[in-house]
SEDO-482112 format. One line per 3 residues: number of its first residue (from 1); their letters; for each residue y, z negated, x negated of C-alpha. Coordinates in steps of 0.05 Angstrom, whole numbers, plus 5000, padded with zeros to 4 digits. Layout:
% SEDO-482112
NUM	A	Y:Z:X | ...
//
This chain:
% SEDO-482112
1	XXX	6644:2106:6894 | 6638:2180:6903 | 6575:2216:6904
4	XXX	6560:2288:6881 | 6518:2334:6920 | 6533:2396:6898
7	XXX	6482:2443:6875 | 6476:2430:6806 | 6461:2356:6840
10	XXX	6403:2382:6873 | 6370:2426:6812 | 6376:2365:6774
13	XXX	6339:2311:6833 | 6290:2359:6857 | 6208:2375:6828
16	XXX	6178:2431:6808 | 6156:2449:6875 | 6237:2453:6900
19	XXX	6257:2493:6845 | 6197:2546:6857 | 6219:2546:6930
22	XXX	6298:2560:6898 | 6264:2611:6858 | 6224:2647:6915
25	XXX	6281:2649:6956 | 6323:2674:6905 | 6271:2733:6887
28	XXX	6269:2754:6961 | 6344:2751:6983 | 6346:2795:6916
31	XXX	6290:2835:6952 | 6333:2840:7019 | 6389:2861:6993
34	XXX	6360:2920:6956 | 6330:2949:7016 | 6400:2947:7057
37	XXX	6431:2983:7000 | 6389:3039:6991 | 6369:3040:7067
40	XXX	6444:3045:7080 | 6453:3092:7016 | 6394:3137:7042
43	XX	6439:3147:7108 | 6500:3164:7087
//
């Protein structure tokens, strides 16, 4: 028997404290990411 553990797998297994700690880390690689581009923008 084959067993799924992609991500969808793990949003559906996990509690609300996993999926706030999906959403914070979404929120500040989002945060990251703006900062390179306009840091990298800004020296250009």
């Amino acid at each position: 028997m084959e067993k799924d553990f992609g991500f969808a797998y793990f949003i559906l297994q996990c509690d609300t404290m996993g999926k706030g700690v999906l959403v914070l880390l979404l929120i500040l690689s989002v945060a990251s990411w703006y900062l390179i581009v306009t840091k990298a923008i800004a020296n250009i």
